[in-house]
C-alpha positions in Angstrom: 1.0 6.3 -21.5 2.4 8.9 -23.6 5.1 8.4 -26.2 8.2 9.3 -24.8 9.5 10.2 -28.4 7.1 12.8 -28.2 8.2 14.1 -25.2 11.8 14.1 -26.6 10.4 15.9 -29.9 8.2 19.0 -28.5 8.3 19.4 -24.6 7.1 22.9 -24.7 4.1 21.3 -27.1 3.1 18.8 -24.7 3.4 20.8 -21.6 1.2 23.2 -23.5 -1.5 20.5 -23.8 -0.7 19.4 -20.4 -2.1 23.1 -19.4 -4.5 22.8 -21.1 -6.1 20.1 -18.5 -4.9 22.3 -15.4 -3.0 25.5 -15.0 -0.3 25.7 -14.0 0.3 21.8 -14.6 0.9 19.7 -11.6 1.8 16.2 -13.7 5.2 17.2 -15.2 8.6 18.7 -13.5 10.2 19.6 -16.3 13.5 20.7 -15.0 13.6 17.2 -13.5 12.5 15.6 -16.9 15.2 17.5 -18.7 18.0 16.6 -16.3 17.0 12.7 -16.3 16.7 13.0 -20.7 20.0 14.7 -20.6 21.9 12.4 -18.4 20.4 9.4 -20.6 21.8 11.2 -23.8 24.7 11.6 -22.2 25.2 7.8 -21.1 23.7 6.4 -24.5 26.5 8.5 -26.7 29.4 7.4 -23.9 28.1 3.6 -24.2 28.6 4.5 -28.1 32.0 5.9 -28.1 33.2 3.3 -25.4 32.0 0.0 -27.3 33.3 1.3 -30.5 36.8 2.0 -28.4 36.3 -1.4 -27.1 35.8 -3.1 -30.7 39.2 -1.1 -31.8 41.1 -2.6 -29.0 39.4 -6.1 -29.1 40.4 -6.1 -33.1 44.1 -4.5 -32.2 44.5 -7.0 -29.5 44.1 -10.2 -32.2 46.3 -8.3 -34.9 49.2 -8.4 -31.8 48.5 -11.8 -30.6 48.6 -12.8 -34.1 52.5 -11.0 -34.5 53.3 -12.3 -31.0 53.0 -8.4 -29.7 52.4 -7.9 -25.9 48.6 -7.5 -25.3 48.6 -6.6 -21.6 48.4 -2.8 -22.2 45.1 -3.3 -24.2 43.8 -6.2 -22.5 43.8 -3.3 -19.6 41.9 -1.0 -21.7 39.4 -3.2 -22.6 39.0 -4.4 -19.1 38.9 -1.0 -18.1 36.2 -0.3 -20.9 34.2 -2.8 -19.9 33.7 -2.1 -16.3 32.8 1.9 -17.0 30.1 -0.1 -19.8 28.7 -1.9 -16.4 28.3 0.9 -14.8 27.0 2.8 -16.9 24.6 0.3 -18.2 23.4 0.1 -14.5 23.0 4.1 -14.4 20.8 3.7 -18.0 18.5 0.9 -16.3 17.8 3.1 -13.3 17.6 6.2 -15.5 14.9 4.5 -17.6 12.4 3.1 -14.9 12.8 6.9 -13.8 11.3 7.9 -17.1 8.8 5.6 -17.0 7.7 6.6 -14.0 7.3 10.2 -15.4 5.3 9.1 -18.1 2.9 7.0 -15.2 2.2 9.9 -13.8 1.1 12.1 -17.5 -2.3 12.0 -18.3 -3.7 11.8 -21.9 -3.9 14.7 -24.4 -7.2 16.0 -25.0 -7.8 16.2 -28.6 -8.2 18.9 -30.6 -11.8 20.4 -30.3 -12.2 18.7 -26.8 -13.5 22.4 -24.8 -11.0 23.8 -22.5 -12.3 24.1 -18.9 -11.6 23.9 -15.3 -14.3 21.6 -13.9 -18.0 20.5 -15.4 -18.8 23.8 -15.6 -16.7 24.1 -18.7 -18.5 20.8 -20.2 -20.5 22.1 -23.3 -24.5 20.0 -24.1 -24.3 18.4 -27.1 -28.0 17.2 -27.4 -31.3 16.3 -25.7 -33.7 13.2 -25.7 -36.9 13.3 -24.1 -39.1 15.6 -22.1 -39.2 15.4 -18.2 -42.7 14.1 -16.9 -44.9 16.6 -15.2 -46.7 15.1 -12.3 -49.8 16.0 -10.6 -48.1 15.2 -7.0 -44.9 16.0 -5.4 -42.3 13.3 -7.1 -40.5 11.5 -4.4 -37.3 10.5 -4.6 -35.8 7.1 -5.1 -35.2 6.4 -1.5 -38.7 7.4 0.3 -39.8 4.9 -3.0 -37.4 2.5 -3.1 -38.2 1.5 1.1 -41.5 -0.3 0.2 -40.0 -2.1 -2.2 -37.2 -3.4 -0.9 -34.4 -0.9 -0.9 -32.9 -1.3 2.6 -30.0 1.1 3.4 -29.7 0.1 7.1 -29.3 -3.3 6.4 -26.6 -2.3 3.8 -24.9 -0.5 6.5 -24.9 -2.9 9.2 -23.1 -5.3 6.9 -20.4 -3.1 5.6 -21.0 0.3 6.8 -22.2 3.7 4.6 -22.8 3.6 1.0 -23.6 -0.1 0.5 -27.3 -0.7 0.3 -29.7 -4.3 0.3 -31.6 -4.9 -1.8 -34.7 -7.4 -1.6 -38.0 -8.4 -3.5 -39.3 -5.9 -6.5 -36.1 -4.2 -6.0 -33.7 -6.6 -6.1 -35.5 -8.2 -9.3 -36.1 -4.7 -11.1 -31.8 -4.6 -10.5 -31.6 -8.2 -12.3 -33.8 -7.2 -14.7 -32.1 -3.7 -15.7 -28.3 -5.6 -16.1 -30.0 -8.9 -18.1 -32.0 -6.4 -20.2 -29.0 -4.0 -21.1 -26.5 -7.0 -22.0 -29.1 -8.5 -24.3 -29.3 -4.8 -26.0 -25.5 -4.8 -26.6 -24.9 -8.1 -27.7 -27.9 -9.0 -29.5 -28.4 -5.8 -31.0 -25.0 -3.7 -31.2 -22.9 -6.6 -31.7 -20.7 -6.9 -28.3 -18.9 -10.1 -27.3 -20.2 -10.5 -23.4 -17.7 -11.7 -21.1 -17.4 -13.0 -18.0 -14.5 -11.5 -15.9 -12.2 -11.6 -12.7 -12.8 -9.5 -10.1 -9.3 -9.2 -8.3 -6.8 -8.2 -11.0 -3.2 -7.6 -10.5 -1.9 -4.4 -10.1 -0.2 -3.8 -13.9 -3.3 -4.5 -14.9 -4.5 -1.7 -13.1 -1.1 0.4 -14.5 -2.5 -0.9 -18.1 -6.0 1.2 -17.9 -4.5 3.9 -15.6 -5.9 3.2 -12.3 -2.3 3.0 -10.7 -0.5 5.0 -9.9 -2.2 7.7 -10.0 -5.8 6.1 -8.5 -4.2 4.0 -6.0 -6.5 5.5 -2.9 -9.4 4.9 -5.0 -8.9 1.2 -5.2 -10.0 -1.3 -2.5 -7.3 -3.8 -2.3 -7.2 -7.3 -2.1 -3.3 -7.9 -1.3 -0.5 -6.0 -1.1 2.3 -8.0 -2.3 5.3 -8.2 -1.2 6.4 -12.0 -2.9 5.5 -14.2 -5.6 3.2 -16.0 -4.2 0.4 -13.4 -2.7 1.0 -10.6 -5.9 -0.3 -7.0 -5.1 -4.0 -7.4 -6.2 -7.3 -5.1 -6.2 -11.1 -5.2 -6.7 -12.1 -4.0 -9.9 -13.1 -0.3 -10.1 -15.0 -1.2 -13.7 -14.6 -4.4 -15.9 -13.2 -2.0 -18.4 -9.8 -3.0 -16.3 -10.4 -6.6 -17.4 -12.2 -6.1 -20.8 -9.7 -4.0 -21.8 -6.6 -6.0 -20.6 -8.0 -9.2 -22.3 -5.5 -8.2 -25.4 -2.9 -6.7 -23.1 0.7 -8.4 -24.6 -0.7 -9.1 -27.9 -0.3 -8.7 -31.5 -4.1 -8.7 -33.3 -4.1 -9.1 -36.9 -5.8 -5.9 -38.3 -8.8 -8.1 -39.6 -9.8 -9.1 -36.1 -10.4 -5.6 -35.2 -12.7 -4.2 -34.0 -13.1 -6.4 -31.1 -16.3 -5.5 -29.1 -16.7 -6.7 -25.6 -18.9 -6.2 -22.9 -19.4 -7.5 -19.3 -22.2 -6.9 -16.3 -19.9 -7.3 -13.1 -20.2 -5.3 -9.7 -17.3 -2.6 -9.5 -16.1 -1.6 -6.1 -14.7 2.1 -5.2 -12.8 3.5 -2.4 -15.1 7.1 -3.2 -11.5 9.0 -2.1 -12.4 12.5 -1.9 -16.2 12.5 -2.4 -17.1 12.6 1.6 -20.5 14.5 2.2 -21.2 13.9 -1.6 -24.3 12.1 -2.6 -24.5 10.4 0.6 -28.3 9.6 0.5 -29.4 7.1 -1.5 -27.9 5.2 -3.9 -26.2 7.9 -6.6 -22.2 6.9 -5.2 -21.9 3.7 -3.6 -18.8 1.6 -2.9 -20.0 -1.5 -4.6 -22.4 -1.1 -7.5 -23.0 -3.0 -10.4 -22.2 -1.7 -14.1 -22.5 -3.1 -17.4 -19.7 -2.1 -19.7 -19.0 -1.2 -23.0 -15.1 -2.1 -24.7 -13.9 -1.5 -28.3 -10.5 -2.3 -29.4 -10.0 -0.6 -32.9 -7.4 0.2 -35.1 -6.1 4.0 -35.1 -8.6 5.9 -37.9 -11.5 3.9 -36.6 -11.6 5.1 -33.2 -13.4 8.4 -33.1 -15.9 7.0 -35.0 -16.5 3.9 -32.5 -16.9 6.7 -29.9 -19.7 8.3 -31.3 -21.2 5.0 -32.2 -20.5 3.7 -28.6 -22.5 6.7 -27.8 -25.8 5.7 -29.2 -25.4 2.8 -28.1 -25.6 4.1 -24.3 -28.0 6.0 -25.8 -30.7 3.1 -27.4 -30.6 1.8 -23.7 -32.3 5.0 -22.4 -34.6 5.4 -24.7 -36.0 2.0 -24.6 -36.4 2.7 -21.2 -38.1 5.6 -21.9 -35.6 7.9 -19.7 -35.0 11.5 -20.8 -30.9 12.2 -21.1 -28.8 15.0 -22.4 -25.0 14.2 -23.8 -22.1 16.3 -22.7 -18.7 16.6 -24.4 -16.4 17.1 -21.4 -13.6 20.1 -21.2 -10.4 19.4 -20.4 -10.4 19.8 -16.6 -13.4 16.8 -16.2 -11.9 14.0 -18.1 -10.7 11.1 -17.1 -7.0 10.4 -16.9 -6.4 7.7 -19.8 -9.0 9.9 -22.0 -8.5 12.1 -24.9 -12.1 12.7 -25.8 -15.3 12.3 -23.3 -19.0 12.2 -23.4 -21.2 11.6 -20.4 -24.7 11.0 -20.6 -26.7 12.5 -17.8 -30.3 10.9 -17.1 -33.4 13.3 -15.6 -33.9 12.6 -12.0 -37.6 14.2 -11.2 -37.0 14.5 -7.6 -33.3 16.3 -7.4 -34.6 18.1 -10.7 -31.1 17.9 -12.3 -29.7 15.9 -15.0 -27.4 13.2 -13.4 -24.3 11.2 -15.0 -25.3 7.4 -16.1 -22.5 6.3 -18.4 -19.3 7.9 -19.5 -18.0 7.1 -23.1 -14.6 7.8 -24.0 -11.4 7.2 -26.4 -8.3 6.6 -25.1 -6.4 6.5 -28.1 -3.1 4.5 -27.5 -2.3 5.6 -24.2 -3.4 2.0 -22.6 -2.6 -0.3 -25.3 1.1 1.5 -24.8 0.8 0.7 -21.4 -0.1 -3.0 -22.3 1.7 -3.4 -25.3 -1.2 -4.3 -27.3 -0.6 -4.1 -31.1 -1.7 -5.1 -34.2 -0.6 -5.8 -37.6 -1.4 -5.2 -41.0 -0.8 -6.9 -43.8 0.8 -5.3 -46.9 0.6 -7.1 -50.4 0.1 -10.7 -48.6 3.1 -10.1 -45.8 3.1 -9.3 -42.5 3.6 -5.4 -42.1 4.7 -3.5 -39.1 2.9 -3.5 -35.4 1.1 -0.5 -34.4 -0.5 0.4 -31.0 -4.3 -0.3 -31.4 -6.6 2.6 -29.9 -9.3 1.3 -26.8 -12.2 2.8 -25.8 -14.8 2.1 -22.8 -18.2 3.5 -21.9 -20.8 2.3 -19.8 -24.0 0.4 -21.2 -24.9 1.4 -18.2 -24.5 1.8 -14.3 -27.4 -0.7 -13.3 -28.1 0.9 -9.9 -28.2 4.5 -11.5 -30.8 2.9 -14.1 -32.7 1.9 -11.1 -33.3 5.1 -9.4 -33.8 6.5 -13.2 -36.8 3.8 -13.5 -38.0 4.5 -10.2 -38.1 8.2 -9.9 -39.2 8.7 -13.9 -42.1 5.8 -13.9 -43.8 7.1 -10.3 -47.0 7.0 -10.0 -49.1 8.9 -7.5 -49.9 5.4 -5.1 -46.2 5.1 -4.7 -46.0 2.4 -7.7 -43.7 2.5 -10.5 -44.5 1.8 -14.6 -42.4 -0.4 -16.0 -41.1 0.8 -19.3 -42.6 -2.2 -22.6 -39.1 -3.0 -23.5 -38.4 -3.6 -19.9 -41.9 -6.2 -19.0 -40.0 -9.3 -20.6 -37.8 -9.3 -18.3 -39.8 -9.1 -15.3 -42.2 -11.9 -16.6 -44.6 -9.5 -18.3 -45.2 -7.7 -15.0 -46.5 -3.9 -16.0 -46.2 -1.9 -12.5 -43.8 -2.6 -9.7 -45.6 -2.4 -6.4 -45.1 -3.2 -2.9 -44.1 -7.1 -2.2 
């Protein structure tokens, strides 16, 4: 969420920036803004001049009582007063939750040297690793490999329809293997926390990251509320929801930070808006499993962590042996609670394009203001003031992506697949992955 002092200091500024991720900007009426700031103003500097017309009275009122003077006349007044202070306390409230519900509905600022741009076209490379095999057969693609060993799509279908897929033998343990091997790289080697979270969250949680409002259709929910006792709840999208929301409500002390957490959990997506999209296979699926990357720093920190967060991704594909290239993302391709972006895109042989794998990115204080998660410093041995603490998120990385990576990268010409060194521990020393 944006500061709303901000707002109320340089509109044209923001709205500028707000451009700046579409033209002409669809996430701010500004006439509408204006009028609701206005009235609020206008309310705030009445409730000002009434209570200190109110304190006048109240203080006339015991100077009579104390002469034996009639009060009545300002006993009305203050009566009077106090009822226009009701009602225009009620008009603030409603006023405010309309404001907030502007500033739900404002994505982040990109920051400065983020590339402007429509779409991904507008995303600019920002480096290379690897070299794409050259084979001496046709490469297949994951699916036409994956069906001898164990990738079954009609089985996932039967169950729960398109883009859910089964998975059983050499497949299912090459997807075990993938998640176990990238949580041991992050927490043995790039020192994250790993966690073990919910996978039904309530819905400010979801408000907290930025999946609602604005990503309701995207969600698969759980229960839609409506009392106390059943809460309006969701499926995860990404742990990030939980990770991040683990400090959600809090005040850190500045010596705590950074906090580096990371969690392998399946995340479940609606897909809204992708039909006919990557419908073979499994590139976008509804469930999936994902092992994620959270850093809660302070402030200055932050744009380093995202770089570092980076190679972290990045030491995962290059153990196993998969070529990459890293984008910085323009405006018009980041995510909504992001103000800076890269995506790594792993080689897939047999679509001969570069594919998105994991998705770094800071998001500044936009969710901690959400979340009113804070820390303080300490200033010569005391407590100093709170400030919003800055999150970021990235993926360490989407397991079932890894797998069609693995699979369609480490081919071999009898329909086998090389397993990467760093990856043989993990499969019990095994070398190739053949037919069960």
């Amino acid at each position: 969420m944006l500061d709303i002092n901000l707002l109320r200091r340089d509109l044209s500024g923001v709205v500028a920036q707000l451009k700046r991720r579409k033209n002409p900007q669809p996430y701010l009426d500004e006439a509408r803004y204006s009028a609701l700031e206005a009235e609020r103003k206008a309310i705030q500097t009445e409730t000002e001049q009434l209570q200190a017309q109110r304190n006048a009275a109240s203080k006339q009122i015991g100077m009579r009582k104390a002469k034996g003077e009639d009060t009545a006349a300002l006993m009305a007044e203050v009566n009077g007063i106090a009822d226009r202070l009701k009602a225009g306390g009620e008009r603030l409230e409603h006023l405010q939750k309309e404001l907030q519900d502007v500033l739900m509905g404002l994505p982040n600022l990109p920051q400065p040297g983020v590339p402007d741009g429509a779409d991904e076209t507008g995303n600019v490379e920002q480096r290379r690793w690897g070299t794409p095999a050259s084979y001496s057969f046709t490469p297949r693609d994951h699916v036409d490999l994956g069906a001898a060993l164990g990738m079954d799509f009609e089985t996932g279908a039967l169950l729960s329809g398109s883009r859910f897929t089964f998975l059983r033998g050499p497949a299912a343990r090459l997807h075990r293997a993938l998640a176990q091997f990238m949580l041991d790289k992050q927490t043995l080697e790039h020192g994250y926390t790993e966690c073990y979270t919910p996978y039904i969250v309530n819905r400010e949680v979801l408000e907290g990251t930025g999946q609602l409002p604005k990503f309701k259709e995207d969600m698969f929910w759980v229960s839609r509320g409506g009392d106390e006792a059943q809460p309006e709840q969701y499926l995860i999208s990404t742990s990030e929801i939980s990770l991040t929301n683990s400090v959600r409500e809090r005040i850190l002390d500045a010596a705590a930070l950074p906090i580096k957490l990371t969690a392998h959990s399946p995340c479940f997506r609606s897909e809204a808006g992708s039909a006919g999209r990557d419908t073979r296979g499994m590139i976008r699926q509804h469930q999936f499993d994902k092992v994620e990357m959270v850093q809660i720093t302070k402030p200055e920190d932050s744009d380093a962590a995202l770089e570092q967060m980076v190679g972290h991704a990045e030491a995962v594909l290059q153990a196993l042996e998969l070529p990459y290239r890293v984008v910085l993302l323009c405006t018009g391709d980041m995510g909504f609670a992001s103000t800076r972006t890269y995506d790594l895109e792993v080689w897939l042989p047999a679509q001969n394009t570069y594919r998105e794998i994991s998705s770094c990115s800071n998001c500044g204080d936009f969710q901690a203001r959400r979340m009113q998660a804070r820390f303080r410093n300490t200033v010569d041995g005391k407590p100093g003031k709170t400030e919003f603490v800055h999150t970021l998120n990235g993926s360490g990385l989407a397991v079932g992506r890894a797998l069609v990576a693995v699979l369609e990268n480490h081919q071999q010409a009898d329909g086998s697949v090389r397993i990467p060194a760093a990856l043989q521990p993990y499969l019990g020393g095994q070398t190739v992955l053949r037919a069960a």
